[in-house]
C-alpha positions as CSV (number, residue, x, y, z in Angstrom):
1,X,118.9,12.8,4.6
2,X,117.7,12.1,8.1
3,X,115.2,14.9,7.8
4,X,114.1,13.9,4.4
5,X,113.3,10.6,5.8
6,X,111.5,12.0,9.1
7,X,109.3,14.3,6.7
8,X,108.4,11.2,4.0
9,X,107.8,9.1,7.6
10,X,105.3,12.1,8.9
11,X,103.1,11.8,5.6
12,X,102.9,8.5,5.3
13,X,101.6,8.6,8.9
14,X,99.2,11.2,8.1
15,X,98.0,9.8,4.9
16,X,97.7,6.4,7.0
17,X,95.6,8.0,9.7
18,X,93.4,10.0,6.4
19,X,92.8,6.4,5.5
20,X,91.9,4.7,8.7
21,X,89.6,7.3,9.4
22,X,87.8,6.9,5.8
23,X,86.8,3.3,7.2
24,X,85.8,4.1,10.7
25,X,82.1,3.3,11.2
26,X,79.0,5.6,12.1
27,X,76.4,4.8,14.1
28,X,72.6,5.1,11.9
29,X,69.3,4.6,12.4
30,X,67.0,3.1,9.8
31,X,62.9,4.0,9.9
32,X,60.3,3.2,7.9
33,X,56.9,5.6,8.0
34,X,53.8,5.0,6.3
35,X,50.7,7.1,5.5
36,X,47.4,5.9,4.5
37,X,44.0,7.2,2.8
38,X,41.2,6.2,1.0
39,X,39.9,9.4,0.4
40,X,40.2,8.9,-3.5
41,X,38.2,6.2,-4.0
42,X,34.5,7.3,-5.3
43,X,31.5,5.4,-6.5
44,X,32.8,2.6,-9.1
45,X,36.3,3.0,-8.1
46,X,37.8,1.8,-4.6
47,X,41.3,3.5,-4.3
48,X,43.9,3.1,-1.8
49,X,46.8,5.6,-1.7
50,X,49.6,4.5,0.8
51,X,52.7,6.7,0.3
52,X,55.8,4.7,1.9
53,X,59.1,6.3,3.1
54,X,62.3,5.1,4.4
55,X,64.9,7.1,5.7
56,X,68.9,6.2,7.0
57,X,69.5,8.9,10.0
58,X,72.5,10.0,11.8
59,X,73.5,10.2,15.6
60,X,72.0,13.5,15.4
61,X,68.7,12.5,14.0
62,X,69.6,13.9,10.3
63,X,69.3,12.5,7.3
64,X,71.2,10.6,4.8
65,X,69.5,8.8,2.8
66,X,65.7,8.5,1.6
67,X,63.8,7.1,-0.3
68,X,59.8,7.2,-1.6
69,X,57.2,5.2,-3.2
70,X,53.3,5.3,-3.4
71,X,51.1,1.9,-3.9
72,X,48.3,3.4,-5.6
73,X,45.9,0.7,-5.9
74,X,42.7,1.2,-7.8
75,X,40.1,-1.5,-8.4
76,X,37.2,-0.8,-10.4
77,X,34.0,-1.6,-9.1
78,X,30.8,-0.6,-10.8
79,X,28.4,-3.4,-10.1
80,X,29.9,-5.0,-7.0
81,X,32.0,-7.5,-8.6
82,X,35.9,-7.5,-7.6
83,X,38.8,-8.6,-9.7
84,X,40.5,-11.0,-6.3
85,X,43.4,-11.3,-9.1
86,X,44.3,-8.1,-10.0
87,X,47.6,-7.2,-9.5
88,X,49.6,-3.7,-8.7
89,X,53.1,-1.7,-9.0
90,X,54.1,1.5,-7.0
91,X,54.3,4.3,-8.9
92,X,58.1,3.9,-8.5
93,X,57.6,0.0,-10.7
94,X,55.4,1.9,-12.9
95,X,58.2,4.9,-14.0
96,X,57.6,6.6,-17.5
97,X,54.3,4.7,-17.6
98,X,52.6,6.9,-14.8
99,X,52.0,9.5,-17.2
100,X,52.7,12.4,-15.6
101,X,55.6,14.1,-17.3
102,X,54.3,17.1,-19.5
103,X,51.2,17.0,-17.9
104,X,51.4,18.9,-14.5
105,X,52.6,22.1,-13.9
106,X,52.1,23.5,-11.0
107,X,54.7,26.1,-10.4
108,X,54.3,27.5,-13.7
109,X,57.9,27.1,-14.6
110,X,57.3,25.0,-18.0
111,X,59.6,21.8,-16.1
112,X,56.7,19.1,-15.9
113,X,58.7,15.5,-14.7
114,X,57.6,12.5,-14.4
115,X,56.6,10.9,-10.9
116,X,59.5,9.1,-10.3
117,X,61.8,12.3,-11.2
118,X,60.0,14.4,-8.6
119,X,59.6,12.0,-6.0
120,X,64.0,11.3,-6.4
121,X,64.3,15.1,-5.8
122,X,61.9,15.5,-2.9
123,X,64.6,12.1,-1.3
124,X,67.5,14.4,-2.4
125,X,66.3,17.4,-0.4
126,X,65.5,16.3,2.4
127,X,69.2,15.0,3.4
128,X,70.8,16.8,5.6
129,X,67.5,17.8,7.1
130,X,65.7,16.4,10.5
131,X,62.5,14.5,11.0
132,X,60.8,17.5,12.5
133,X,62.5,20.5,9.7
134,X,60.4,18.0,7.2
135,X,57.4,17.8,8.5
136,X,57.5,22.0,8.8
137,X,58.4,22.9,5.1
138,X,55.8,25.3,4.0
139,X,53.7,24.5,1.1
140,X,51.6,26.8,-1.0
141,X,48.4,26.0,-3.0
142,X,48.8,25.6,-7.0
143,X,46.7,23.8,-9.3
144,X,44.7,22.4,-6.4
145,X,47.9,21.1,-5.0
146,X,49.9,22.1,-1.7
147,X,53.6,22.4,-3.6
148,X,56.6,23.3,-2.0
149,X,57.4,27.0,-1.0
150,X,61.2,26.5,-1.0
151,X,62.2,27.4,-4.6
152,X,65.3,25.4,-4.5
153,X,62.9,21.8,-4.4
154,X,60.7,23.3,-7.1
155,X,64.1,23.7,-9.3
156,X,65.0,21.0,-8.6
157,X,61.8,19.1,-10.5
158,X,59.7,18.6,-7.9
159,X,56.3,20.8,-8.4
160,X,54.1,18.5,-7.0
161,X,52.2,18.1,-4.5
162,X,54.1,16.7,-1.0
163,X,52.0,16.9,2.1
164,X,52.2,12.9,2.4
165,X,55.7,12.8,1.2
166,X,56.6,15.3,4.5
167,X,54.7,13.3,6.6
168,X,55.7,9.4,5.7
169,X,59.2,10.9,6.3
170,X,58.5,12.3,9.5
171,X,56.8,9.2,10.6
172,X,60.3,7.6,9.4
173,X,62.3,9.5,11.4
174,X,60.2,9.3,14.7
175,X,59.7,5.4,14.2
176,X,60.5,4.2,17.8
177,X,60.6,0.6,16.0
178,X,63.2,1.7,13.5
179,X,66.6,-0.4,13.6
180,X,69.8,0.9,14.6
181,X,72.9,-0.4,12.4
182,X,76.6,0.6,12.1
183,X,78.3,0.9,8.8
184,X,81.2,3.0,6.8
185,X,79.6,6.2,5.5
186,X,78.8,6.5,1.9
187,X,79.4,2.6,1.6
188,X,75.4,1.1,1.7
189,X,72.2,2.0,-0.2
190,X,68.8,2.2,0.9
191,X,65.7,0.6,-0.9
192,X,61.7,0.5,-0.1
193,X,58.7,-2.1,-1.4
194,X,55.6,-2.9,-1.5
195,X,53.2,-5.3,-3.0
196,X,49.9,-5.9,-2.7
197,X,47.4,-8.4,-3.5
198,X,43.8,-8.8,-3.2
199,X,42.5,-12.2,-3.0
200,X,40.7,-11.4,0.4
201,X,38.5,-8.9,-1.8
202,X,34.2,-10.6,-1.8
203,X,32.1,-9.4,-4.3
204,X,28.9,-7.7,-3.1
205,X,25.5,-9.4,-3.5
206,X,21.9,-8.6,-3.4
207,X,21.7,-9.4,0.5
208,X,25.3,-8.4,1.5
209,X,28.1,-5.7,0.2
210,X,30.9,-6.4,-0.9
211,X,34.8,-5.9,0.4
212,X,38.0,-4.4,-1.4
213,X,40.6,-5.5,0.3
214,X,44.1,-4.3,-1.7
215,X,46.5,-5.8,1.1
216,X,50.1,-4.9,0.4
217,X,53.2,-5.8,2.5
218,X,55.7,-3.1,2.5
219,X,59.1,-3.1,3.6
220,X,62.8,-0.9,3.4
221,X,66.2,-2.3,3.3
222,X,69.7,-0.8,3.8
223,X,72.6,-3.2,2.0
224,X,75.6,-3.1,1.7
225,X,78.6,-5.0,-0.3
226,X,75.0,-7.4,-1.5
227,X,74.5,-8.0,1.8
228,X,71.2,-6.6,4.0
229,X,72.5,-5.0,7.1
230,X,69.4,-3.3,8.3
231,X,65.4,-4.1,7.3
232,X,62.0,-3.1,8.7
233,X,59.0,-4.9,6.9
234,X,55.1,-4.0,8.0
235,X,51.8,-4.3,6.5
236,X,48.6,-2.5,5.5
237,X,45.3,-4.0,5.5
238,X,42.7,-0.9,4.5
239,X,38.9,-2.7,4.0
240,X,36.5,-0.6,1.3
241,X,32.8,-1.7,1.6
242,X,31.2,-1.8,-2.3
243,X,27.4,-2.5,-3.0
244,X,26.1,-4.1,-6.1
245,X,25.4,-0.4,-7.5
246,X,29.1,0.5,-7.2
247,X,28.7,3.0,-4.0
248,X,31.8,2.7,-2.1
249,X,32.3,3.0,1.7
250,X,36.0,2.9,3.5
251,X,35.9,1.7,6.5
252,X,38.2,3.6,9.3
253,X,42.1,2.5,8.9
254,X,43.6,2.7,12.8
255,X,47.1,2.1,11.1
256,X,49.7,-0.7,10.0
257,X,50.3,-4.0,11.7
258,X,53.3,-2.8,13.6
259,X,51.7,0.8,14.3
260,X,48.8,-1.1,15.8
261,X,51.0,-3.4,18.1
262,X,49.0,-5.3,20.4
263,X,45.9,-4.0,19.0
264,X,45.9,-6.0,15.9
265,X,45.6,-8.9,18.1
266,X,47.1,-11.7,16.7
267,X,48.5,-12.7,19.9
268,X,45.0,-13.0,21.5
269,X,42.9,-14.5,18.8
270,X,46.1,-16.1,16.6
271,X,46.6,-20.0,16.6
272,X,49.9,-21.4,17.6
273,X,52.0,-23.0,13.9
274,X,55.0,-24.7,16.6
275,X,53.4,-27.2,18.6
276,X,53.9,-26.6,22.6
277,X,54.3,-22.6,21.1
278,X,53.0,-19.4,22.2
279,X,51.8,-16.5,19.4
280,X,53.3,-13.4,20.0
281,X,52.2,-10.2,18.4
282,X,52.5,-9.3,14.7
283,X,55.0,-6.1,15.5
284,X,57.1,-8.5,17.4
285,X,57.6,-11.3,14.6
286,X,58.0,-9.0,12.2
287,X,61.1,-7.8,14.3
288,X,62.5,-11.5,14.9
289,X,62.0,-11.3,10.9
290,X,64.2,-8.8,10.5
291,X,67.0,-9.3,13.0
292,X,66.9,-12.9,11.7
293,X,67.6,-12.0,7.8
294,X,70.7,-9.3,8.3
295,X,73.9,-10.6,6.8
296,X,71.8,-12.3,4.1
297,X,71.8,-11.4,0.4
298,X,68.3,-10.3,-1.3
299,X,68.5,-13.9,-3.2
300,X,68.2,-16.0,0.3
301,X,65.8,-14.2,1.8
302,X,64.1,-14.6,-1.3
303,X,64.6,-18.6,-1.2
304,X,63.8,-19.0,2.6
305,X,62.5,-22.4,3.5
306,X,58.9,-23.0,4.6
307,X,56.3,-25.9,5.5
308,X,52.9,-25.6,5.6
309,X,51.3,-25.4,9.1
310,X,47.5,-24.7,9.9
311,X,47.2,-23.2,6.5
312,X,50.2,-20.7,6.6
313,X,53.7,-21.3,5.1
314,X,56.0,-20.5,7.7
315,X,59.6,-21.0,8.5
316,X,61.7,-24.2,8.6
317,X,64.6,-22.2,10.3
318,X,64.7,-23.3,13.9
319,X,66.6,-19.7,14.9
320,X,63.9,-18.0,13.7
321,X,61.5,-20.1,15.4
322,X,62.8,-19.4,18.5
323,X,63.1,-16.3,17.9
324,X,59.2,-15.9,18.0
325,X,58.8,-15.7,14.4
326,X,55.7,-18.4,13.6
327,X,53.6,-16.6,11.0
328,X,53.7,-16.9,7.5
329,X,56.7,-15.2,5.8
330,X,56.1,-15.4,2.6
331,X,54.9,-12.3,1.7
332,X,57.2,-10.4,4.0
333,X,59.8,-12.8,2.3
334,X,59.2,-11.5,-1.3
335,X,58.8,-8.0,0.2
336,X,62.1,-7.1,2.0
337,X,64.1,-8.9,-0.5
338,X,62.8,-6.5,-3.2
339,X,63.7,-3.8,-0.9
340,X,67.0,-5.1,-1.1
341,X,66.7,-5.3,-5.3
342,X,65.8,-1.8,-5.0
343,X,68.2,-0.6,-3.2
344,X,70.1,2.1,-4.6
């Protein structure tokens, strides 16, 4: 009996210690990478192509999670004029409605998915893999595309082509701003965002062009149990020039706001919102921003309080204030907590 009892007392310590370990926590790193061109755009048509990753690493720098969009914004511009209202979804928001399932195949294999199919197979791929075994997957030319070499992607659906998927995702796993975080593994889900506007946009005149200006705010979220516990939010701002006949010039893009640092200069040209304040740089209040909203469900970051102040709606929320965190927030608001929606 007693050894019946020692054997019954063993297991349940065993199965105990199974369990603890199940709920020990890992330590992760989330990054957010973003790559930009305007190579697209053509006379009439001002295009901006910004493909936006977001990958969960490991201690050892691999991934687990990943996840991919593309704000494609396209503004039509054959006489100058610009559409300042016009409004944009990722090809992720977009889904069925891109239009390319049955339409492109470039492996030849008779599977043609749709964007959002592809791009979730390129994300499931990649786990497991490092920042730098990404950005060195061979591609081969088909259909005028550089598609995947590895045959197990291209089973998988994606036939596509990913040069810019590779390298968002390296940039998201060398982002020295990325934030580090500590949860159970397999218990959070990872989202991305981004949405753009372009009410800065000027139509072009007989004496003056024109500017297409499709501004989005982008941003990635990790949550768990409804809760964010990791966020990185940053911002594109690519400038098209556009004369009255519809030619279309893109001026140089040097990178996001928080890949330019102090070089976007907000610090040194910015006006102080707190009175007796000091304007720090955009890279550095969008990092208040985000250590400021962790713990908070996509709903109140969504509903965070702001007064007007020199023009900008910025936070009520003394902490955040202090924090450095003066600028407007609504866009970056409305773009991290549909991160958090996204998450999945």
């Amino acid at each position: 009996m007693k050894k019946i009892l020692a054997i019954a007392l063993c297991l349940c310590m065993v199965l105990c210690a199974v369990a603890c370990g199940g709920t020990k926590e890992a330590d992760y790193k989330l990054g957010l990478g973003v790559v930009v061109s305007t190579a697209s755009s053509k006379e009439g048509n001002a295009q901006v192509d910004a493909t936006i990753a977001a990958v969960v690493t490991d201690a050892e720098g691999k991934i687990v999670s990943c996840r991919i969009d593309v704000a494609q914004n396209k503004m039509a511009v054959a006489d100058g004029a610009v559409d300042t209202a016009k409004t944009f979804e990722t090809k992720m928001e977009l889904g069925s409605r891109y239009g390319m399932e049955g339409k492109v195949d470039n492996d030849g294999n008779g599977v043609m998915l749709e964007w959002d199919a592809q791009a979730k197979a390129f994300e499931a791929y990649v786990v497991g893999k490092t920042g730098a075994e990404v950005a060195a997957l061979q591609t081969q030319e088909a259909g005028g595309h550089q598609i995947a070499v590895d045959t197990a992607l291209l089973e998988a659906g994606c036939s596509m082509q990913i040069t810019d998927f590779m390298a968002a995702v390296a940039k998201a796993c060398a982002d020295e701003q990325g934030m580090n975080f500590k949860a159970v593994p397999g218990t959070f889900t990872l989202g991305v965002a981004a949405k753009t506007g372009a009410a800065d946009s000027k139509a072009a005149t007989a004496d003056a062009e024109g500017l297409v200006a499709m501004y989005s705010d982008i941003a990635c979220a990790v949550v768990a149990d409804g809760k964010v516990i990791a966020t990185l939010n940053d911002a594109i701002q690519p400038k098209i020039n556009v004369t009255t006949a519809g030619a279309v010039t893109p001026q140089e893009f040097k990178g996001t706001k928080r890949e330019l640092k102090e070089g976007y200069n907000m610090a040194a040209y910015g006006a102080p919102n707190v009175e007796g304040g000091t304007v720090k740089e955009w890279y550095i209040q969008s990092a208040a921003f985000s250590n400021h909203v962790i713990g908070m469900t996509a709903a109140e970051i969504a509903g965070m309080q702001t007064k007007e102040v020199n023009a900008h709606q910025i936070s009520v929320d003394e902490a955040l204030l202090s924090a450095g965190c003066t600028m407007q927030i609504t866009g970056i608001c409305a773009v991290v907590a549909q991160a958090a929606n996204n998450a999945r």
